[in-house]
C-alpha positions in Angstrom: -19.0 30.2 42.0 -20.1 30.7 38.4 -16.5 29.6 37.1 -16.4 26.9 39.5 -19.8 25.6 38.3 -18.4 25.8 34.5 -15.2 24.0 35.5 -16.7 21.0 36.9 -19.5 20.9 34.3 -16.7 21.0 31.3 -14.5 18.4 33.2 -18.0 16.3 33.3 -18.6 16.6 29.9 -14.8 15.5 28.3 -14.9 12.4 30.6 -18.1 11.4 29.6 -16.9 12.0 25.6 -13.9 10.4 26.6 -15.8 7.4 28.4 -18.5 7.3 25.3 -15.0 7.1 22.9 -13.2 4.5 24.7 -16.6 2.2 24.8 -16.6 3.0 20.9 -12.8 2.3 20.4 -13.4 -1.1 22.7 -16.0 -2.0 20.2 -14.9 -0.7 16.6 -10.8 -0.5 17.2 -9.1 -3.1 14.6 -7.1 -4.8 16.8 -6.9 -5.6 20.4 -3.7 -3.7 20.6 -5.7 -0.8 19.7 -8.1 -1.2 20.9 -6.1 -1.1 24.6 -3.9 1.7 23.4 -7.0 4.5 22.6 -8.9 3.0 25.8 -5.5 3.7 28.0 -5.4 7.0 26.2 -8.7 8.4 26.4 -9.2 7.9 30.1 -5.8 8.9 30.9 -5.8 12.2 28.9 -8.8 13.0 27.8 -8.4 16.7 26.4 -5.7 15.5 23.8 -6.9 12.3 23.0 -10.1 13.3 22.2 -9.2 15.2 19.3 -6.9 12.8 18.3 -9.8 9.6 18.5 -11.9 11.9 16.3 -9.1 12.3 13.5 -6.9 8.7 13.9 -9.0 6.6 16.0 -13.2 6.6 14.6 -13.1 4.2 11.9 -17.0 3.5 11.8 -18.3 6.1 9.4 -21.9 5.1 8.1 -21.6 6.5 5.1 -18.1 5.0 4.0 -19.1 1.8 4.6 -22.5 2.2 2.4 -20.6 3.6 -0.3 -17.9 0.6 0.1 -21.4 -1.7 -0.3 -22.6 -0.3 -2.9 -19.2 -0.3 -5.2 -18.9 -3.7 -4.2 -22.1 -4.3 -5.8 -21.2 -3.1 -8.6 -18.0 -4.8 -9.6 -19.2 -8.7 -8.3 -20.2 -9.1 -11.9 -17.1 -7.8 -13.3 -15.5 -9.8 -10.4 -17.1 -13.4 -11.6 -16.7 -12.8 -14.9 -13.1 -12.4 -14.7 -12.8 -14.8 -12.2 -14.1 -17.5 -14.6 -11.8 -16.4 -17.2 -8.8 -17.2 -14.8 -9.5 -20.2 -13.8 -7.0 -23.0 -14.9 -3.8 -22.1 -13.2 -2.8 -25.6 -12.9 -1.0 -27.6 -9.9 1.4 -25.4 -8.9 4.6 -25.9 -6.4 2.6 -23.6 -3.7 -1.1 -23.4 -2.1 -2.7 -20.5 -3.8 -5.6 -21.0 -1.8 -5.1 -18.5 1.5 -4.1 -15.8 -1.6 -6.7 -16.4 -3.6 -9.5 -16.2 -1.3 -7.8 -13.3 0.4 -7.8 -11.4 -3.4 -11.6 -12.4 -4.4 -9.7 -13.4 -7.1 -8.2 -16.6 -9.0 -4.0 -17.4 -9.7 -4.2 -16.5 -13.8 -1.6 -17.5 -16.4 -1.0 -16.2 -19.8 1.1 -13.0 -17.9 4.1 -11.0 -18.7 6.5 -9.7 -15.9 8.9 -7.4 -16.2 10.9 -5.8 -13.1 11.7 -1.9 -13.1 13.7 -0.7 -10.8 14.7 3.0 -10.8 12.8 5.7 -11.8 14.5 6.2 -15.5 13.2 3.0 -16.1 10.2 3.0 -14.9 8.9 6.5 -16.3 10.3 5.6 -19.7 8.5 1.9 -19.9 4.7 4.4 -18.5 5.2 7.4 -20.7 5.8 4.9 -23.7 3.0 3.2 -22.7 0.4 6.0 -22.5 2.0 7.4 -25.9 0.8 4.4 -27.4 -2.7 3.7 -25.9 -5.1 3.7 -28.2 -8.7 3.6 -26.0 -8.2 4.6 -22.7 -5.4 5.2 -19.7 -6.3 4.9 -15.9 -3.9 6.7 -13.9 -3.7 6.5 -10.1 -1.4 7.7 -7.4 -1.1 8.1 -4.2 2.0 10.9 -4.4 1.9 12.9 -7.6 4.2 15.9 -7.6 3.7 19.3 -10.2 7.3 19.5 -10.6 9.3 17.9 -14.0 7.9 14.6 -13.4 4.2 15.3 -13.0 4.5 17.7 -15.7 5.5 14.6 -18.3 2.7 12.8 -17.1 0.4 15.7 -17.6 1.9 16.7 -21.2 1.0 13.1 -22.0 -2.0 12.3 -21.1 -3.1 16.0 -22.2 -1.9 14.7 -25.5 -3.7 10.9 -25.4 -6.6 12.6 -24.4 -6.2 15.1 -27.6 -6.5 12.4 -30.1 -9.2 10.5 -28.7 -8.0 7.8 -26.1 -10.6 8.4 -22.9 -8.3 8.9 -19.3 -9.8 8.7 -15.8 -7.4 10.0 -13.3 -6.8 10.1 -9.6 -4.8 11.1 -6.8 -4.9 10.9 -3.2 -5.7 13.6 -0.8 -3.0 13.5 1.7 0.0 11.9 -0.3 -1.1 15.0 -3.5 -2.3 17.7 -1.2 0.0 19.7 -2.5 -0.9 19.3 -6.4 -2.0 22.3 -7.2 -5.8 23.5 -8.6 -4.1 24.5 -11.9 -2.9 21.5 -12.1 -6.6 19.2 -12.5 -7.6 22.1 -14.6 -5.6 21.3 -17.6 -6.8 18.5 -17.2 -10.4 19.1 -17.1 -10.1 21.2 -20.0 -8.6 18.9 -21.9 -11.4 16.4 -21.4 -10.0 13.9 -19.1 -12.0 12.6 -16.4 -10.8 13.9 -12.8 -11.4 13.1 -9.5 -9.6 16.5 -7.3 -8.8 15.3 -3.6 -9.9 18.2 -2.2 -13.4 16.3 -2.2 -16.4 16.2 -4.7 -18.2 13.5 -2.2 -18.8 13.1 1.7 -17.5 11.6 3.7 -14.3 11.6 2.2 -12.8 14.4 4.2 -13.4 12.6 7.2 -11.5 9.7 5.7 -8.6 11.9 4.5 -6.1 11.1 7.6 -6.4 7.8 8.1 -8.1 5.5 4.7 -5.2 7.0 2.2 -5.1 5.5 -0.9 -1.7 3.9 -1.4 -2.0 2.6 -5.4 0.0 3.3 -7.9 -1.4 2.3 -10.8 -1.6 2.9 -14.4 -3.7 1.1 -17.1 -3.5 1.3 -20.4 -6.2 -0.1 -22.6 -6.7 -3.3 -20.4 -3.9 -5.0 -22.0 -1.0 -3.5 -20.0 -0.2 -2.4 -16.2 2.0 -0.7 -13.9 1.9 -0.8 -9.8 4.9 -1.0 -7.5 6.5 1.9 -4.9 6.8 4.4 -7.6 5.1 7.3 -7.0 5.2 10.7 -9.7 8.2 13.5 -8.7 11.4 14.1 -9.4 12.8 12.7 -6.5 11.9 9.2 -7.4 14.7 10.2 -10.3 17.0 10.8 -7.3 16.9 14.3 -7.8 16.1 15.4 -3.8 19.5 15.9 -2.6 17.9 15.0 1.0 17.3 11.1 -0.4 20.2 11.0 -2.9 19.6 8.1 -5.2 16.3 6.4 -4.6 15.7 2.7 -5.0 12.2 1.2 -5.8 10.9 -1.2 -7.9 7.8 -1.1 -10.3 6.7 -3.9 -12.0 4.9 -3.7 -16.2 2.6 -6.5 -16.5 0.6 -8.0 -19.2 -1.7 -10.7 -19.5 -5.3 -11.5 -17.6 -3.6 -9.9 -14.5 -4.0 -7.0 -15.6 -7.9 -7.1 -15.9 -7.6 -7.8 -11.7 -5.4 -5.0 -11.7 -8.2 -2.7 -13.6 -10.7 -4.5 -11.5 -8.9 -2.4 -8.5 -8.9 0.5 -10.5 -13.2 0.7 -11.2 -13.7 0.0 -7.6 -11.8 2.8 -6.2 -13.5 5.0 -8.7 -16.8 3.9 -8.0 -16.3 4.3 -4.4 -15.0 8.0 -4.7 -17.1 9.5 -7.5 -20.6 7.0 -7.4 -19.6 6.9 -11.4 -19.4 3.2 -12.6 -16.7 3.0 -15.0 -17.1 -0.9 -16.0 -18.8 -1.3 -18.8 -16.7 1.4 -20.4 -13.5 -0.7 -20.1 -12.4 -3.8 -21.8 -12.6 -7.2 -20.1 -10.7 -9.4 -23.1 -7.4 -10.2 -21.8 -4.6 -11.0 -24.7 -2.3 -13.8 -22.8 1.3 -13.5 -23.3 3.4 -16.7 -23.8 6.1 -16.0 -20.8 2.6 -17.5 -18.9 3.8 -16.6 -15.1 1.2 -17.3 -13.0 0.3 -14.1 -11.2 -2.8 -12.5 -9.1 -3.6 -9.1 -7.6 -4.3 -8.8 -4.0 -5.9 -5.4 -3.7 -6.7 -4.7 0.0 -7.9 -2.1 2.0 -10.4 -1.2 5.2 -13.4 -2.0 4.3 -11.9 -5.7 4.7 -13.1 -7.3 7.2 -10.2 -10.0 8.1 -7.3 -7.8 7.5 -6.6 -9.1 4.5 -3.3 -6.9 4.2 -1.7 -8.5 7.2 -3.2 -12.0 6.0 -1.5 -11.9 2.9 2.2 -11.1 4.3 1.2 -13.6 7.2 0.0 -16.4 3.9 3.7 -16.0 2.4 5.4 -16.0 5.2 3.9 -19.3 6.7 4.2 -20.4 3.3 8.0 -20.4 3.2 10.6 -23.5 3.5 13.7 -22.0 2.9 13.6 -18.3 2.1 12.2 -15.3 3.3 13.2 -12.1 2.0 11.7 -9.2 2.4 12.2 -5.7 1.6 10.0 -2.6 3.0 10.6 0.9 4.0 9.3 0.5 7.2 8.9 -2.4 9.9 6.1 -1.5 12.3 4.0 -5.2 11.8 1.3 -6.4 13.7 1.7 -9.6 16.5 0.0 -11.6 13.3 3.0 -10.9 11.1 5.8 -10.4 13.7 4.9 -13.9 15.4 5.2 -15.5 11.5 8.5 -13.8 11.0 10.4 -14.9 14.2 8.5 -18.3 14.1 10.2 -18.2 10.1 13.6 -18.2 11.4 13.0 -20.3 13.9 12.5 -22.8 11.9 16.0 -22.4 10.8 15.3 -20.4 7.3 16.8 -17.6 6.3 14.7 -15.0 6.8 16.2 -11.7 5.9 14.2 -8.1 5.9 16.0 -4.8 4.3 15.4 -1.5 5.5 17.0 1.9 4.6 18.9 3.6 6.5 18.2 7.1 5.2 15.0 8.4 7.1 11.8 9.8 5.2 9.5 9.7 8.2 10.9 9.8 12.0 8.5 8.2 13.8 7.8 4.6 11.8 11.5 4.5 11.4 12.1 5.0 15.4 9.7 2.6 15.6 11.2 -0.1 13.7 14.3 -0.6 16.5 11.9 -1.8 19.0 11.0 -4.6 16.8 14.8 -5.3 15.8 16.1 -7.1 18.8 13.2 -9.8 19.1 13.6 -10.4 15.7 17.4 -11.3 15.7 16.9 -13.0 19.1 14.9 -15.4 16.3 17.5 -15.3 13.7 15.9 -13.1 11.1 18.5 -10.7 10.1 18.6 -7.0 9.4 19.8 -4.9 6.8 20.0 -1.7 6.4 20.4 -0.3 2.7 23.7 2.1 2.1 23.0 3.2 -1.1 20.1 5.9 -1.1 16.9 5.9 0.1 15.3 2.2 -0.2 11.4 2.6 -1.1 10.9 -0.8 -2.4 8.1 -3.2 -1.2 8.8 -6.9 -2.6 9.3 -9.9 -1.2 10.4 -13.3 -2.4 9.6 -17.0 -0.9 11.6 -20.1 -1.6 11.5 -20.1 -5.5 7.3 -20.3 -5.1 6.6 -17.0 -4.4 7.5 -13.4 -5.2 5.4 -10.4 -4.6 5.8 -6.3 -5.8 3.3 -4.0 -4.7 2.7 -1.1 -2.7 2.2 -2.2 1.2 4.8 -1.5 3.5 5.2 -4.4 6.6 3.4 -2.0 8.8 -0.1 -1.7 10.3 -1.0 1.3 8.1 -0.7 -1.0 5.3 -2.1 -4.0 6.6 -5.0 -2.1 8.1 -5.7 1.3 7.1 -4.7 1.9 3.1 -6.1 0.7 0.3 -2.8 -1.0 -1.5 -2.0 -3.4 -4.1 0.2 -6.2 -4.4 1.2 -8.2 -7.3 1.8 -12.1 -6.8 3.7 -14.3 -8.9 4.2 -18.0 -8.1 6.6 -19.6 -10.9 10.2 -20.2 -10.3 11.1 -17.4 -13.2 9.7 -14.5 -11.3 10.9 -15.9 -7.7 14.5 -16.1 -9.4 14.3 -12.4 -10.9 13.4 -11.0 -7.5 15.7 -12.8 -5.8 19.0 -12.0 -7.9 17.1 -7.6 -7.5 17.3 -8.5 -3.7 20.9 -10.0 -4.0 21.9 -7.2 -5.5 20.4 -4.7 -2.9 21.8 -7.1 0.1 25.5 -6.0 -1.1 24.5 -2.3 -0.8 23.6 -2.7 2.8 25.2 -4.0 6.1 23.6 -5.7 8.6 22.6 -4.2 12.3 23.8 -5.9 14.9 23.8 -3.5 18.1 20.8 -3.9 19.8 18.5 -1.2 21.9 20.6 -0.8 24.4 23.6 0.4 22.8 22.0 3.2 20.1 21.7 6.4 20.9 20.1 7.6 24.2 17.5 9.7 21.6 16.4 5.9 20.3 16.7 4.1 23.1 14.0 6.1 25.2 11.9 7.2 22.3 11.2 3.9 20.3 9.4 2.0 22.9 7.2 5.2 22.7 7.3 5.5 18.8 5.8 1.3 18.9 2.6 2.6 21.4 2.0 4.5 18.2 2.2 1.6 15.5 -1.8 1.3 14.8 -1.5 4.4 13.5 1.8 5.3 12.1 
């Protein structure tokens, strides 16, 4: 009897969490669709979807959302003044409007562009750059490696930091959780300033799963920036015989942008550490005379409008003859997806490139039960032959190009903080297009649908999209 009595009273007490966590994921959830999905879930099977609610699904943490308040507090001065500084873009050949109200920020000119795309490139043009800073280098990243890469980066700073220049750096705790201790010690002891992911505040290891910081930015005295898909390891040299080559693009700016871009920067350290870095920075931007006009759209969750989505969903809508678009992933929103189709129905030529190598399963299973609705619309698919394709750019008509770090997915649009750079001048629009051009040859197009891949796909990726809010 006494087992019965414990049986019934322990089945009581999961439905009723499970019935108190679908009312909270009916109220708090980000989207309808998930909203539905954890609901469905939770009363369905209640022992396993509890546990995974608690870890993927509770996005209303008190604290995180006071700490977001007060860092935005303290950067709404930094914000206007820089804001005011960037005013005078001029009449341009697209609305900046939707992008600038998404960014908090205005369309600046005075900037300097310059693509990078492979990690020889790329590393060179950031280790020159820290070798030559002369006041301070701010260093984030979302995956930062120990191995020959990492160890560069370390060496360097170690050695910026040894004749004088200040450094404030960053990592993630998922994407560096294996970085290890030794690692922020040398660091430390060489008197940089360090943030270690395993968690100096609360309640970041609550947050750890699902708010990952996605940047990848370095700064280097306020007058020159890096962000774009590269993350710090040897395999973004092509050295991981499991990827083979890798493709990415970075992109070096210079100019006011890069004051939004270290804007970014003091917020996410504020909002981690409670240390305001602001007035410690510079806030004088040097304009360069290639003058592209360029903004930072830094997004993240504590947006309230899903401002990553919003952005994609601003270009896209945007667009009168061109949309090209290239992303390791393709899990997007009904927002996004619905612009995209609607895109090529329009009769443009709306083109998204994907690799074909696979880093993670499940987003790339995903992806095929998006692929046959799309070319049903006339956007075309291609999948990229030569390596593993990391990029994350996208270029519209010759108005609008845009390098960053957010995937077309929901984890991007909804759940990391990320960073995208916008250009809108003809120059940069023409210099992303002829990279994609160039990527388009090393890739052939998909053309069978669900149906005919493998039985493995075909039964698992409607599965793999149930799990798209969260992949």
């Amino acid at each position: 009897m006494f087992w019965i009595v414990l049986s019934t009273g322990a089945l009581a007490a999961t439905w009723t969490a499970a019935g108190l966590a679908a009312l909270s994921a009916a109220r708090t959830a980000r989207t309808p669709q998930g909203a539905i999905g954890w609901v469905v879930f939770l009363l369905a099977a209640p022992v396993a979807a509890l546990p995974a609610y608690m870890i993927f699904g509770h996005h209303r943490f008190k604290g995180y959302w006071r700490a977001r308040k007060a860092a935005q507090h303290a950067v709404t001065a930094a914000r206007n003044y820089t804001s005011a500084r960037f005013e005078g873009a001029g009449k341009l050949a697209v609305n900046t409007v939707p992008f600038e109200r998404i960014a908090g920020s205005k369309v600046c000119r005075g900037n300097r562009m310059q693509l990078l795309t492979n990690g020889h490139q790329t590393f060179t043009s950031i280790f020159d750059a820290i070798e030559n800073a002369s006041e301070y280098i701010l260093v984030q990243y979302y995956i930062l490696n120990a191995d020959g890469v990492g160890q560069q980066l370390q060496a360097r700073l170690i050695a910026a930091a040894e004749r004088g220049v200040t450094v404030w750096f960053m990592v993630d705790s998922i994407g560096s959780r294996h970085l290890p201790q030794e690692y922020f010690q040398a660091l430390e002891t060489a008197g940089i300033n360090t943030l270690d992911p395993a968690g100096r505040r609360r309640p970041w290891h609550r947050l750890r799963i699902n708010f990952r910081n996605h940047r990848k930015t370095v700064i280097i005295d306020g007058h020159t920036g890096f962000t774009g898909g590269f993350n710090a390891g040897d395999e973004y040299l092509g050295l991981d015989p499991a990827f083979g080559p890798w493709r990415d693009t970075h992109v070096r700016l210079n100019g006011p942008v890069v004051q939004q871009l270290q804007l970014a920067f003091a917020e996410d350290w504020h909002w981690r550490s409670q240390e305001p870095v602001i007035d410690l920075l510079n806030w004088q931007p040097e304009p360069s005379a290639q003058d592209r006009p360029a903004l930072i759209v830094a997004t993240g969750p504590g947006d309230n409008t899903g401002n990553g989505s919003m952005m994609f969903f601003s270009a896209i809508t945007a667009a009168r003859s061109r949309v090209w678009m290239a992303s390791p992933y393709l899990v997007p929103d009904q927002d996004v997806f619905a612009a995209l189709k609607h895109a090529a129905l329009r009769g443009l030529d709306v083109r998204i490139l994907l690799p074909e190598t696979i880093d993670h399963y499940l987003p790339w299973l995903a992806g095929f039960a998006f692929f046959d609705e799309l070319r049903d619309s006339g956007v075309r698919i291609l999948r990229y032959q030569g390596g593993f394709m990391h990029q994350k750019c996208f270029v519209i008509d010759d108005t609008i190009a845009g390098v960053g770090t957010a995937n077309l997915d929901y984890r991007s649009f909804r759940l990391n903080f990320e960073t995208m750079a916008l250009f809108f001048d003809a120059a940069s629009a023409s210099e992303v297009a002829e990279m994609l051009r160039n990527d388009f040859r090393s890739a052939t197009e998909l053309t069978v649908p669900l149906g005919q891949q493998k039985l493995a796909i075909r039964l698992l990726a409607p599965a793999a999209r149930l799990l798209a809010p969260v992949l």
